[in-house]
C-alpha positions as CSV (number, residue, x, y, z in Angstrom):
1,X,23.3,-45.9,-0.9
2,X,22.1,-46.3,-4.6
3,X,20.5,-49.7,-5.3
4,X,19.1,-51.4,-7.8
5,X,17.2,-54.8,-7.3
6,X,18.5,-58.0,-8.7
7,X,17.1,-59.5,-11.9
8,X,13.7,-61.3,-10.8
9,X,14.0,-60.0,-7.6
10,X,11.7,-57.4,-5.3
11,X,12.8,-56.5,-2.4
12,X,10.4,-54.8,-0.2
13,X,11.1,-50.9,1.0
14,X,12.4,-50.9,4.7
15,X,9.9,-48.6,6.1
16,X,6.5,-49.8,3.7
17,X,7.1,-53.4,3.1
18,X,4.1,-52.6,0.6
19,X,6.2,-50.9,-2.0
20,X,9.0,-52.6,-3.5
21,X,12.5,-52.1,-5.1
22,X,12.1,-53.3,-8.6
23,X,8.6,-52.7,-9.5
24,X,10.4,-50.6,-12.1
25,X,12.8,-52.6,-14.4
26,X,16.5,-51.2,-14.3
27,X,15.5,-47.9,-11.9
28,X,18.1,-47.1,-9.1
29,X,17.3,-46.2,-5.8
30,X,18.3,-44.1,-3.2
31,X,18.4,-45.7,0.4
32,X,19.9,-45.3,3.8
33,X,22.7,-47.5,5.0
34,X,21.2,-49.7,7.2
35,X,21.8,-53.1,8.2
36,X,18.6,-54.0,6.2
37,X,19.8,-53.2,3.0
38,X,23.0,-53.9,3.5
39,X,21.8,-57.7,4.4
40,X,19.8,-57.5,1.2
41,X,23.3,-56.9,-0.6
42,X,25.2,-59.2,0.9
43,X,22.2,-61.8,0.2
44,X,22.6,-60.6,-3.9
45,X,18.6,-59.4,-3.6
46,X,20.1,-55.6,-4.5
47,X,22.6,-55.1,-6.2
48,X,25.0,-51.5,-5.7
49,X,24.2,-48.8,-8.6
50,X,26.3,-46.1,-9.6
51,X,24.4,-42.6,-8.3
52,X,24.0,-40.6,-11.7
53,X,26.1,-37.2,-12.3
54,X,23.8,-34.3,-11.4
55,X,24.1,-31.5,-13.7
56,X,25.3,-29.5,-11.7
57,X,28.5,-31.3,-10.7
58,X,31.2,-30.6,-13.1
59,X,32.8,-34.0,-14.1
60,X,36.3,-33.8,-12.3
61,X,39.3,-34.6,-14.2
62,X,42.1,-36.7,-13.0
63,X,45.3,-34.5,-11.7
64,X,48.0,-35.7,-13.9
């Protein structure tokens, strides 16, 4: 899951409730789905982010 945190929110990391999500302003990060961060979601704490296009994924074009 790609996450982002709220604005004015930090949501403490899962496994080191010493780092947060949000420290940096407007940075996504990648998480596993768990029922942690998914409550975070549902709670509006994190908010979903898209996952940015690697370069070395070709953009796919829609079959017309």
């Amino acid at each position: 899951m790609h996450v982002i945190a709220a604005p004015g929110q930090q949501v403490p990391m899962e496994g080191d409730p010493y780092q947060y999500i949000g420290d940096k302003l407007d940075e996504a990060v990648d998480v596993p789905d768990t029922s942690y961060y998914r409550r975070r979601l549902a709670a509006g704490e994190l908010l979903a982010a898209k996952k940015p296009r690697s370069a070395k994924q070709p953009a796919q074009e829609a079959a017309e």
